[in-house]
N, C-alpha and C positions, 0 to 999 in steps of 0.2 A: 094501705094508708098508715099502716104502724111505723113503716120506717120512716118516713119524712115528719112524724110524731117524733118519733127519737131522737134525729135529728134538731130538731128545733131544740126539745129539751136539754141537748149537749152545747148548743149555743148559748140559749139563755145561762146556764150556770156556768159557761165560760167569761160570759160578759159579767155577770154576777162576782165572779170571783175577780177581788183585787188584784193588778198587774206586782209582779215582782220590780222592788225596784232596781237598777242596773248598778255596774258597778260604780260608774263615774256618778249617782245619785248616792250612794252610799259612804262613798269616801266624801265626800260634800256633805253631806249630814250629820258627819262624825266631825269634821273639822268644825262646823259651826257649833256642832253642842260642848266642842273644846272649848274654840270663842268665847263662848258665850258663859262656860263657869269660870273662865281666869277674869274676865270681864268683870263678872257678882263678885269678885273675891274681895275683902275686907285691905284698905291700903296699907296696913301696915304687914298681911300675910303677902304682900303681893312683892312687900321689900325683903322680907327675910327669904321668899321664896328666892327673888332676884338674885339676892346676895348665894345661897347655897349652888344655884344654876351655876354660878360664872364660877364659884369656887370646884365645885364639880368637873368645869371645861377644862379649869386652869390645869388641876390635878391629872386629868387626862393626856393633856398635853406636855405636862411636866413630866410623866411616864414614857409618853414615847419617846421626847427628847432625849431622854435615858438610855432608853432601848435603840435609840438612834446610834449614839455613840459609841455602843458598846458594840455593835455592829458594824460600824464605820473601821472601829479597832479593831475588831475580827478578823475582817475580812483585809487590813492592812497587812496582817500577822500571814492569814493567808497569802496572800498576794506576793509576797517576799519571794526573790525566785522561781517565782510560779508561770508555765508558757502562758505565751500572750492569749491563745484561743482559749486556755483553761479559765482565764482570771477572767476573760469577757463575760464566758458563758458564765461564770459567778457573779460576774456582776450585772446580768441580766435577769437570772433566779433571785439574788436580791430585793432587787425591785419590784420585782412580782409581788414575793413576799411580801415586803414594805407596802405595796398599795395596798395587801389583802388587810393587812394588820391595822391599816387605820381606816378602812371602811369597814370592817369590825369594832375597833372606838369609837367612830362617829354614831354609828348603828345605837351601841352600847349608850353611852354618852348620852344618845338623844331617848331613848328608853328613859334614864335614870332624870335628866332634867323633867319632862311630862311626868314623870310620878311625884318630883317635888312640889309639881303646880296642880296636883290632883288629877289629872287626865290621865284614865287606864285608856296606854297604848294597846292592850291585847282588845280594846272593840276594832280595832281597827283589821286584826288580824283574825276577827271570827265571822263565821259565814262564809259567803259566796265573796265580799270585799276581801278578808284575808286569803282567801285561796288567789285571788288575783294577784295582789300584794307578793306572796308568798312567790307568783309565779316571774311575777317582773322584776322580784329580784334576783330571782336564777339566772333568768334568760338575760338578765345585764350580768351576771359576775360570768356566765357561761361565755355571753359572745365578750367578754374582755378578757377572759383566758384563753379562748381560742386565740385570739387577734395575739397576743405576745406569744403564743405556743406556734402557731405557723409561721412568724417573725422568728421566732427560735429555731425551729426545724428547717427553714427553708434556708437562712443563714448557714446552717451548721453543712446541710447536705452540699450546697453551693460550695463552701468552702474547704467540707472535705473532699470533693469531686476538682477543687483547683490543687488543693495540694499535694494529689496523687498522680495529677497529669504531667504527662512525662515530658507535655509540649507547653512550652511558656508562651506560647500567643494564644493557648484552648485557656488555659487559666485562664489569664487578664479578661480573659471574656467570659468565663463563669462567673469571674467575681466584678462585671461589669455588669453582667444579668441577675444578680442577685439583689440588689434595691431593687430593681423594675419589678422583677416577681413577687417581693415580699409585700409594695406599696401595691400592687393589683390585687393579691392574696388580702391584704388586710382593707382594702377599700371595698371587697365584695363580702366580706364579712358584717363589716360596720353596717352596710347596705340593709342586708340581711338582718340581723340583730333590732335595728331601726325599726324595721317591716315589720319586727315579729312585737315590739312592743307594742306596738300601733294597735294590732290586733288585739295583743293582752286588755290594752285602755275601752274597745268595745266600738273601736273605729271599723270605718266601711272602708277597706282599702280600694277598692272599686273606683269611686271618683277619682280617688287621692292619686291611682296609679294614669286613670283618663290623661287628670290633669297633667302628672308629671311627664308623660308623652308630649301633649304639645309646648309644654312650655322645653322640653329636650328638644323639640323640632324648632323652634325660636332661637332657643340658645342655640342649636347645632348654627344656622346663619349668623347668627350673631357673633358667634368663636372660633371661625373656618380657621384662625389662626391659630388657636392653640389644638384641635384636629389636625391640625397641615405637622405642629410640630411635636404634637405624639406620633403620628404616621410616620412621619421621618426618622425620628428616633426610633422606631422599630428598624426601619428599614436602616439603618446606620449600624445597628446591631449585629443584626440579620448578617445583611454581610461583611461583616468585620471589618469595618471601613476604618474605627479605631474603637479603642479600649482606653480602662482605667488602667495610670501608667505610664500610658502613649507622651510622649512629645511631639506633640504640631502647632502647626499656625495656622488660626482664623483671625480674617481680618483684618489682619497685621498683626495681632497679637501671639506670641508666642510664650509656651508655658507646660507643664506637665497635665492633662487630663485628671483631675483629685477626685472628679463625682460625674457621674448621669444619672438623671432624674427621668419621671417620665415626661419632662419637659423642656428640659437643659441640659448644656456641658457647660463641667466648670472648668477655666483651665487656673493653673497659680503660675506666677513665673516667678523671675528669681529675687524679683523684690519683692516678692509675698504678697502681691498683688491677688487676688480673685477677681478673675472674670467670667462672667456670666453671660451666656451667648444662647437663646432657643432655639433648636434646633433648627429651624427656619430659617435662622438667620446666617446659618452656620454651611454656606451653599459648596464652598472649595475650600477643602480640609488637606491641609500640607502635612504629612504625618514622615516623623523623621524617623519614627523606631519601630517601623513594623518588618516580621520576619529578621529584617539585618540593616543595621547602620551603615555606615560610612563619614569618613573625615577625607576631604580634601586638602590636598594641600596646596599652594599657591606661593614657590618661594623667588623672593626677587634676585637676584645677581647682579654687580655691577658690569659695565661692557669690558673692563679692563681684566674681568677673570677668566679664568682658563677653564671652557666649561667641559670639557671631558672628566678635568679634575672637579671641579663641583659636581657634575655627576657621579663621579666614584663616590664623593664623599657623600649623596643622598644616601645611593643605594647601598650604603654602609652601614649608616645609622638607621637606616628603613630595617634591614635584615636582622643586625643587632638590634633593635627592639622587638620583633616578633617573636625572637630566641629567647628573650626574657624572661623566665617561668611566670615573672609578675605580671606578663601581658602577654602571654605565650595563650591563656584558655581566652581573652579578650579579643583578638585577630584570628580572625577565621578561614583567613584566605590568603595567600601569600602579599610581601607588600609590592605593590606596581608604581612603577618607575615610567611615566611615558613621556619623558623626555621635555625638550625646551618648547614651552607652549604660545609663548607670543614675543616681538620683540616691541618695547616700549620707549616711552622717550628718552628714559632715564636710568631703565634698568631690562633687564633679559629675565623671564618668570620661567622658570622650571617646576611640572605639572606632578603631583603625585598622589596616590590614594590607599589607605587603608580601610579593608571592611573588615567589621566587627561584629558584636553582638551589639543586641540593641541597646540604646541607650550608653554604649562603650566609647562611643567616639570623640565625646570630650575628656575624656582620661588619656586616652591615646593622645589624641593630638596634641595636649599638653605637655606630655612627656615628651613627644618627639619634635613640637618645638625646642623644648631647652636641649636637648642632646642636640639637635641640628645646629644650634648657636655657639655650644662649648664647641662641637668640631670645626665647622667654621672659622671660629679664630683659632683653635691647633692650626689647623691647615693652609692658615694665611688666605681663604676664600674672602673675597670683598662683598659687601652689601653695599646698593647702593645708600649714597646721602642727600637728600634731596635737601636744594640750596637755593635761596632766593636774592638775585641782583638789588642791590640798594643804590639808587643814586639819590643827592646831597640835592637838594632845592633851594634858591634862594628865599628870602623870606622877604613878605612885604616891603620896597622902599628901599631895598636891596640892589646894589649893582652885582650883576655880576662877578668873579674873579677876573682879571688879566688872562690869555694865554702864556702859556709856558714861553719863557726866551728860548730860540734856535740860533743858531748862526747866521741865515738867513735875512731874520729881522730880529736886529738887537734891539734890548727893551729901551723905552722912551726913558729921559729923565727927568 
């Protein structure tokens, strides 16, 4: 019978003893007993206080402006000749920088303002409340150094893993997979970081996580579309259907691939156009620069030319150009001649093709258009000219002309 004596006694002065209060009761306690003395304060301390607060902000502000500038000129000074990946990554370290410096002002700043209106910030930061305080704001400057450090690192390895690869289609795809990685890297961090405040505040993440399941199993039916067009987009990736770089046509749209998201491609075309297509939408993908281009060419001839001779004169200008040293590493393949390809109403088309490297075949064809046209007229070669019959209408109320007089029938008089 001693124990369940004991017992009791350990309940009773448990019950006896006052509950600790939690931390979200204590920072709520402390903010009202703020309240509550700037509230009692005399009107005319409450104006001079006012007046020192904003001149405090201002001076704060007028400081970092300061330090803005002179950083801004820094780093210009820097920047002078400087490679492109170098001045990034400094101007990524920057802004790090730059955020830390003014969430350390504001920090500062809101200290120094509370002390002009009489409230000691340091209740906030003693006890079991500042140990809280203290830990939520680690765990935010921590998960937002993380998030711009795996942004930095994964950046940096992506890109020096593209620009060591010896194969220019592995690049474009490393540096096609480096947003997707950096934006899943830093959205599971945020994630993370989120969770863990939650917890710091004295939350039950229990429900919280229940709930966010079914409302994930809601939204999943609700969004099959934008799952359809991450899915895709991996699988787009995956197998290198196209890359940043590429030139294709969706749509009808045609343009340079500028970005993938994990939702979208963007393409630009030559009017600077962006277009924005999800992947879903993006069903038959015309890619003109993968592995190896090509330029066709489609030249017309009149019937009246001598085509053995327009064929010398192709396969002339076809060879001399690949000999070019300026388009000799651009032509990959020797150039093919395959001869007179249709005969048309107006003119005879003669069929020909260079392949190149990717993205090379409108420099070539350009060039070998105009050499095609100065040889041409050297060579006395005809193009045709397409010509359209015009006959003369009479006009309303209008007779006719006469016919012409013959011998036949001489004209009336």
């Amino acid at each position: 019978m001693v124990a369940p004596a004991a017992d009791a006694a350990v309940k009773v002065a448990a019950a006896a003893e006052p509950a600790k209060p939690g931390f979200t009761e204590q920072l709520v306690a402390s903010t009202n007993q703020a309240l509550d003395h700037i509230l009692n304060l005399d009107p005319q301390i409450v104006v001079l206080d006012a007046v020192l607060s904003v001149a405090v902000a201002a001076g704060a502000y007028g400081l970092l402006w300061v330090l803005r500038r002179l950083s801004d000129r820094w780093l210009d000074r820097v920047h002078v000749g400087g490679d492109q990946h170098e001045v990034a990554r400094t101007q990524q370290a920057a802004r790090l920088t730059w955020g830390l410096l003014r969430l350390a002002a504001i920090v500062g700043v809101l200290f120094l303002v509370l002390g002009i209106w009489g409230v000691d910030a340091r209740a906030w930061f003693s006890g079991q409340a500042g140990e809280r305080l203290v830990r939520l704001a680690l765990v935010i400057i921590i998960a937002t150094a993380l998030v711009e450090i795996s942004g930095f690192i994964i950046k940096r390895l992506v890109g020096g893993f593209a620009r060591r690869s010896a194969d220019a289609r592995r690049a474009a795809q490393l540096r096609t997979l480096g947003p997707i990685l950096t934006g899943c890297a830093q959205t599971v961090l945020v994630v993370v970081g989120c969770l863990t405040v939650l917890t710091e505040l004295g939350l039950n993440l229990g429900p919280i996580l229940a709930s966010a399941g079914v409302l994930g199993i809601a939204v999943g039916f609700g969004a099959q579309t934008l799952v359809k067009d991450f899915l895709t987009g991996l699988f787009l990736i995956a197998e290198d259907v196209v890359s940043v770089g590429d030139n294709v046509d969706i749509g009808g749209f045609s343009g340079v691939v500028e970005a993938m998201t994990l939702r979208t491609i963007r393409l630009r075309d030559m009017n600077a156009t962006l277009h924005i297509f999800p992947y879903s939408e993006a069903q038959v993908i015309h890619n003109r620069t993968k592995v190896f281009s090509a330029y066709l060419a489609d030249i017309p001839v009149s019937y009246d030319t001598d085509l053995d001779r327009a064929l010398a004169v192709v396969r002339r200008v076809g060879e001399e150009l690949r000999s070019d040293p300026k388009f000799k590493k651009l032509i990959t393949k020797p150039f093919e001649l395959m001869g007179v390809d249709r005969l048309a109403d107006s003119a005879i088309y003669i069929k020909a093709r260079f392949i190149t490297e990717p993205r090379a075949q409108w420099d070539v064809g350009r060039e070998f258009n105009l050499r095609l046209k100065n040889a041409f007229d050297a060579e006395g070669v005809l193009t045709p000219v397409k010509t359209t019959p015009v006959q003369a209408q009479p006009l309303p109320g209008q007779h006719p002309p006469p016919p012409p007089a013959t011998a036949e029938s001489p004209p009336r008089s």
